[in-house]
C-alpha positions as a Python dict, from the first residue, in 0.01 Angstrom:
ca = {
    (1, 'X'): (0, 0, 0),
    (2, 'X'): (117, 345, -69),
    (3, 'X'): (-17, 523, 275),
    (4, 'X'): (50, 443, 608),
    (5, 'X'): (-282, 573, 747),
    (6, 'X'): (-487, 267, 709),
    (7, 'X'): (-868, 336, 802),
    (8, 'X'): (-1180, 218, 620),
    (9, 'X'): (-1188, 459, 349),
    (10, 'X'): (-852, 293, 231),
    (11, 'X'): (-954, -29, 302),
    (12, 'X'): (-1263, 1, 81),
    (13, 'X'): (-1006, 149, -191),
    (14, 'X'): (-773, -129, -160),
    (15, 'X'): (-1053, -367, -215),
    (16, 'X'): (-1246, -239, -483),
    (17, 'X'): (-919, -209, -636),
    (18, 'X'): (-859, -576, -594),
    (19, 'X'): (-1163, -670, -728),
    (20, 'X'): (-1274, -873, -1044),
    (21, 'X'): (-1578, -877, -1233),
    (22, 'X'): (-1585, -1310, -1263),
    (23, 'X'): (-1526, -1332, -845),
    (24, 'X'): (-1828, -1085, -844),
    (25, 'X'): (-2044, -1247, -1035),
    (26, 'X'): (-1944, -1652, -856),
    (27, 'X'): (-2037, -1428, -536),
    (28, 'X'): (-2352, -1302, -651),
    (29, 'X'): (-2481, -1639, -815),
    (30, 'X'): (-2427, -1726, -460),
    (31, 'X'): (-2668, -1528, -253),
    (32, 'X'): (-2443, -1207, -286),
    (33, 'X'): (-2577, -865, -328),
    (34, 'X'): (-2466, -497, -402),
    (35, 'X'): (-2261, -339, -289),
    (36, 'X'): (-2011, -624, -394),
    (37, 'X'): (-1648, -606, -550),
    (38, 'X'): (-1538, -927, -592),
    (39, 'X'): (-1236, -958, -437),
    (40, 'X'): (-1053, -1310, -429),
    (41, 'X'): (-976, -1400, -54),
    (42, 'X'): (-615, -1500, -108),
    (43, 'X'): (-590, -1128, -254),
    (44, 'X'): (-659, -1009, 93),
    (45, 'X'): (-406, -1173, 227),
    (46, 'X'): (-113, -878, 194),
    (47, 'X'): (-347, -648, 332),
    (48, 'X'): (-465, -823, 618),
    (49, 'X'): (-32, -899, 710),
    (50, 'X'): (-57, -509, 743),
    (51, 'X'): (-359, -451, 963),
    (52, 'X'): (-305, -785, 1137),
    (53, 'X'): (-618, -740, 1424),
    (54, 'X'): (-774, -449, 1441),
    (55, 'X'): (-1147, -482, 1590),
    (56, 'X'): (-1265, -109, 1562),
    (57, 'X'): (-1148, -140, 1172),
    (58, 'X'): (-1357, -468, 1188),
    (59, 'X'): (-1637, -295, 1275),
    (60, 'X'): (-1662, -10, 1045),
    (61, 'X'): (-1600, -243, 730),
    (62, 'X'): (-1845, -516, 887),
    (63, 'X'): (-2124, -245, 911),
    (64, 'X'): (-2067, -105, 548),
    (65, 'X'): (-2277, -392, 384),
    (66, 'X'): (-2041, -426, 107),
    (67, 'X'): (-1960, -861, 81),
    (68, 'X'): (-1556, -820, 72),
    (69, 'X'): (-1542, -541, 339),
    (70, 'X'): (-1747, -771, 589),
    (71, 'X'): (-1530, -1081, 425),
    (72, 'X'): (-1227, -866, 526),
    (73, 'X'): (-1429, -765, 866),
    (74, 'X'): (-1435, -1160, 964),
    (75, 'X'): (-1014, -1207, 930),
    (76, 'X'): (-908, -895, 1090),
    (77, 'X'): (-1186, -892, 1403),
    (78, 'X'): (-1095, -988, 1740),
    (79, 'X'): (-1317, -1291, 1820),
    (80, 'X'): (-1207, -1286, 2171),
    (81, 'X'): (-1264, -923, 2249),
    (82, 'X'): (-1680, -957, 2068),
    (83, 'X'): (-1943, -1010, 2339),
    (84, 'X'): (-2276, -1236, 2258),
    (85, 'X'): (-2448, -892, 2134),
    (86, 'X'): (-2169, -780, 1884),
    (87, 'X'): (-2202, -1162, 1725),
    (88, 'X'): (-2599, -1110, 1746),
    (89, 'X'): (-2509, -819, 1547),
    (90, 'X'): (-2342, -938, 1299),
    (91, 'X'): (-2545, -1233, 1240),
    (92, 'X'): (-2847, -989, 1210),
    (93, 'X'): (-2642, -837, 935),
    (94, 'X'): (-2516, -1150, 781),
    (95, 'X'): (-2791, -1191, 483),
    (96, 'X'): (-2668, -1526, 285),
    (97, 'X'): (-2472, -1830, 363),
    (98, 'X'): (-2152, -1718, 290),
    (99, 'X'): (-2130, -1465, 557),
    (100, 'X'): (-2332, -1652, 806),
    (101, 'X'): (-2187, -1980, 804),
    (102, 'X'): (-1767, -1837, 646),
    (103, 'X'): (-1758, -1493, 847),
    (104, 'X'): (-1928, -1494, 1151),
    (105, 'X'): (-1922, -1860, 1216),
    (106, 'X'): (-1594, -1865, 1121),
    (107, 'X'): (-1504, -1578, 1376),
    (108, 'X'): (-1736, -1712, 1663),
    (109, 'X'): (-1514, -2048, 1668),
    (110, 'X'): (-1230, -1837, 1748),
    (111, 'X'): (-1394, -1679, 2070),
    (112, 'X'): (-1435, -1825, 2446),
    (113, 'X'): (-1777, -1776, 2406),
    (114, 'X'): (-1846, -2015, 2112),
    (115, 'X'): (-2043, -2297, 2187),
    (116, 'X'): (-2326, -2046, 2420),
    (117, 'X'): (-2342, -1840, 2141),
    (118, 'X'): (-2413, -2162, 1899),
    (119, 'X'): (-2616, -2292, 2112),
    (120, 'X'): (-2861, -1992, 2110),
    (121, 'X'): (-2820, -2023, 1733),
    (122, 'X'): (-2918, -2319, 1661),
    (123, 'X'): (-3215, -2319, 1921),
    (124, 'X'): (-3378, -2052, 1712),
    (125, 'X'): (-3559, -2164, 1428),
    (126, 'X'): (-3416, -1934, 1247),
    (127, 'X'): (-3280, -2036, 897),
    (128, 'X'): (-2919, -1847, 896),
    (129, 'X'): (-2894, -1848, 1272),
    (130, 'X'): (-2919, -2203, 1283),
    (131, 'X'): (-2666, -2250, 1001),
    (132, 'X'): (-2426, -2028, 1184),
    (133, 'X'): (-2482, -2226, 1543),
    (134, 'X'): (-2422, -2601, 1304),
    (135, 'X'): (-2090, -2441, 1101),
    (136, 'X'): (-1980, -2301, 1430),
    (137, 'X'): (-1972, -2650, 1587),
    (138, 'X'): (-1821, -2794, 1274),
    (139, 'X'): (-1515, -2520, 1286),
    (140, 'X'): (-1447, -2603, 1658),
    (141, 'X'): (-1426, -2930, 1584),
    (142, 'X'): (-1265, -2959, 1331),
    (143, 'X'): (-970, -2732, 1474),
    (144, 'X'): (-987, -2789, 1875),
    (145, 'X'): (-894, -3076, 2059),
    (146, 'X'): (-1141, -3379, 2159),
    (147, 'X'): (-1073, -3298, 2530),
    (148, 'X'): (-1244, -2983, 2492),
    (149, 'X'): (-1568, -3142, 2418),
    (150, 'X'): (-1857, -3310, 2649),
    (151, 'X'): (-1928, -3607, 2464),
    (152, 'X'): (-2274, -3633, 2596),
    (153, 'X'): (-2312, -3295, 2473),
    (154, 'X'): (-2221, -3327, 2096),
    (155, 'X'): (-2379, -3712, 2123),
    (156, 'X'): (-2720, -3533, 2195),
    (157, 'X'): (-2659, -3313, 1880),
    (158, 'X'): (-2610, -3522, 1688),
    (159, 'X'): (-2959, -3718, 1808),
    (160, 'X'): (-3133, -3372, 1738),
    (161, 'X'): (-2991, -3367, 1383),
    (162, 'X'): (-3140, -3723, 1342),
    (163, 'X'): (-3474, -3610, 1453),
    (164, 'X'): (-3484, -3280, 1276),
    (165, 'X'): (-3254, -3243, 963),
    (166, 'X'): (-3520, -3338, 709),
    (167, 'X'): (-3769, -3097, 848),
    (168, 'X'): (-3520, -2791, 881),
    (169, 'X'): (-3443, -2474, 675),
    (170, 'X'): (-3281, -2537, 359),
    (171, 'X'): (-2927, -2393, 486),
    (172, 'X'): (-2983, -2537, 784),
    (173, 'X'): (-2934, -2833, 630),
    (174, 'X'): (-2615, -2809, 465),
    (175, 'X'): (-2500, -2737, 846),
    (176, 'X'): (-2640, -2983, 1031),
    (177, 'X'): (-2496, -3258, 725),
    (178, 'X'): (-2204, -3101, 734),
    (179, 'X'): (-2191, -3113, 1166),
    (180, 'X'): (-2259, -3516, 1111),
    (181, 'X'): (-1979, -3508, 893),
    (182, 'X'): (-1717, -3352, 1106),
    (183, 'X'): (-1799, -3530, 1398),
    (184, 'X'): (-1764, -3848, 1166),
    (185, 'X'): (-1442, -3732, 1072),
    (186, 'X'): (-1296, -3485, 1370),
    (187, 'X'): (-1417, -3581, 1646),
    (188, 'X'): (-1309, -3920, 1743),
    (189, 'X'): (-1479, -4062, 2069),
    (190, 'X'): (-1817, -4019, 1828),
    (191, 'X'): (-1695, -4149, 1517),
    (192, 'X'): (-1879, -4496, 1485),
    (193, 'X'): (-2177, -4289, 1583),
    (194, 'X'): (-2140, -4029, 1336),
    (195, 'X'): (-2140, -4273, 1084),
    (196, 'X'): (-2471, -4453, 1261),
    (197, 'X'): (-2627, -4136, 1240),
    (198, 'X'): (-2529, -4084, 892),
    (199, 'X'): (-2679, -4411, 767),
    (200, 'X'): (-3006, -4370, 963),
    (201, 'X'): (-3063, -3996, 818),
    (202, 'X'): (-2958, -4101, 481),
    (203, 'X'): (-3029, -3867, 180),
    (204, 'X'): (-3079, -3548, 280),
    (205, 'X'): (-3257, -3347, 1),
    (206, 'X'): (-3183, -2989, 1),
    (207, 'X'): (-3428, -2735, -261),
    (208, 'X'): (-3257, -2509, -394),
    (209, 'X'): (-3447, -2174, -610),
    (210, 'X'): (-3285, -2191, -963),
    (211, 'X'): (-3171, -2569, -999),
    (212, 'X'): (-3258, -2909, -904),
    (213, 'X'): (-3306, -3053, -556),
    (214, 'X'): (-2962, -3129, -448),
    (215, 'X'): (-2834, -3446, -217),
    (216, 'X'): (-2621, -3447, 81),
    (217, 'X'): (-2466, -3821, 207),
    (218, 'X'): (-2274, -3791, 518),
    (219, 'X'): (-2233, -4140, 514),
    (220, 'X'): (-2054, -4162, 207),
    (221, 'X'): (-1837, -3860, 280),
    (222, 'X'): (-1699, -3985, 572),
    (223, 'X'): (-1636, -4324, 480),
    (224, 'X'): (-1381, -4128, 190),
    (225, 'X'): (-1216, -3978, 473),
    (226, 'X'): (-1195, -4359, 636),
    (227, 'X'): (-1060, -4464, 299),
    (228, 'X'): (-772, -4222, 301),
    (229, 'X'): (-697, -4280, 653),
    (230, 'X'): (-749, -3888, 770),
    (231, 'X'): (-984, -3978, 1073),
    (232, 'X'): (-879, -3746, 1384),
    (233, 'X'): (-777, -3435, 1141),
    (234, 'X'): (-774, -3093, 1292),
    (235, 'X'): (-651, -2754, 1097),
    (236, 'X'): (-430, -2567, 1232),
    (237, 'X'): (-592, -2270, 1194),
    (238, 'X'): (-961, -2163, 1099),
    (239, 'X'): (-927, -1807, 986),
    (240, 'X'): (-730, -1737, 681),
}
């Protein structure tokens, strides 16, 4: 960057700079909206080593509306410093999949308050909400260690998703799939269960508004993770 004053206004120039017209249009076909640039998220990346964490920044971009600044919002935030009302906030704001379940999620998983915040989530009917609460789950697990987890607690989870996946909101679906999945594959005091619960919900049909149903099998998805031996895998990191 060519100034050393780095505050919204130069982030927002920095990203529409970096964005592309294809990237805008994948993020639209996705549930995206104006005001949207299209910025890549590995282009970020040079950016973000110069603002590192900056939660105040966060903010601003997060409440501009615009997909990349919130996108941007998500890496540079400071999960541990948001309270349960700033990640209310931003789910309220979140308006599509892609920042529900990939910014705020995302973000949540890296906070102490995590799994209350989830938990609230996914108790409330509400389509996005509930996708948030599932991905959150599916982040934590898929990046913290089993010993962090009651096991009684993410068993009776995943007996809820049994008893309510096929009924749920469309994205809520994808989550809760998903949460079967990473349990199956993360989380290994639950795996043969995982893949119990897998079998016994089966096909999960998700609608979707332009194209054909599409079908989620966390049985089979797991059992490719079996097949390549990566049971037990953890990231290293969750945010980019």
């Amino acid at each position: 960057m060519t100034t050393t004053i780095i505050n919204a206004e130069v982030v927002m120039q920095e990203l529409e700079a970096l964005g592309k017209e294809r990237m805008k249009k994948i993020y639209i076909s996705n549930g995206a909206h104006e005001p949207v640039f299209g910025v890549a998220t590995g282009a970020m990346k040079p950016l973000v080593k110069q603002i590192k964490i900056n939660q105040s920044l966060a903010e601003e971009l997060y409440a501009t509306g615009n997909y990349d600044a919130m996108y941007f919002a998500g890496i540079i935030a400071d999960p541990i410093a948001m309270t349960a009302s700033d990640y209310d906030r931003w789910i309220d704001a979140a308006y599509f999949y892609m920042l529900s379940d990939f910014v705020v999620a995302v973000t949540l998983s890296e906070s102490n308050i995590a799994q209350q915040v989830a938990d609230t989530w996914i108790a409330s009917g509400e389509e996005l909400r509930m996708s948030a609460g599932w991905s959150c789950y599916c982040w934590l697990l898929g990046n913290r260690k089993d010993v962090e987890f009651e096991e009684s607690k993410i068993s009776t989870m995943l007996d809820l998703v049994l008893n309510k996946i096929h009924d749920a909101p469309e994205r809520a679906k994808y989550a809760m799939n998903n949460f079967i999945y990473t349990v199956g594959l993360s989380y290994k005091p639950l795996h043969e269960k995982a893949i119990d619960i897998a079998k016994a919900v089966g096909l999960v049909e998700v609608k979707q508004e332009k194209t054909k149903s599409k079908f989620l099998n966390a049985a089979d998805n797991i059992q490719k993770e079996v097949d390549k031996g990566r049971i037990g895998f953890k990231r290293k990191h969750v945010r980019c």
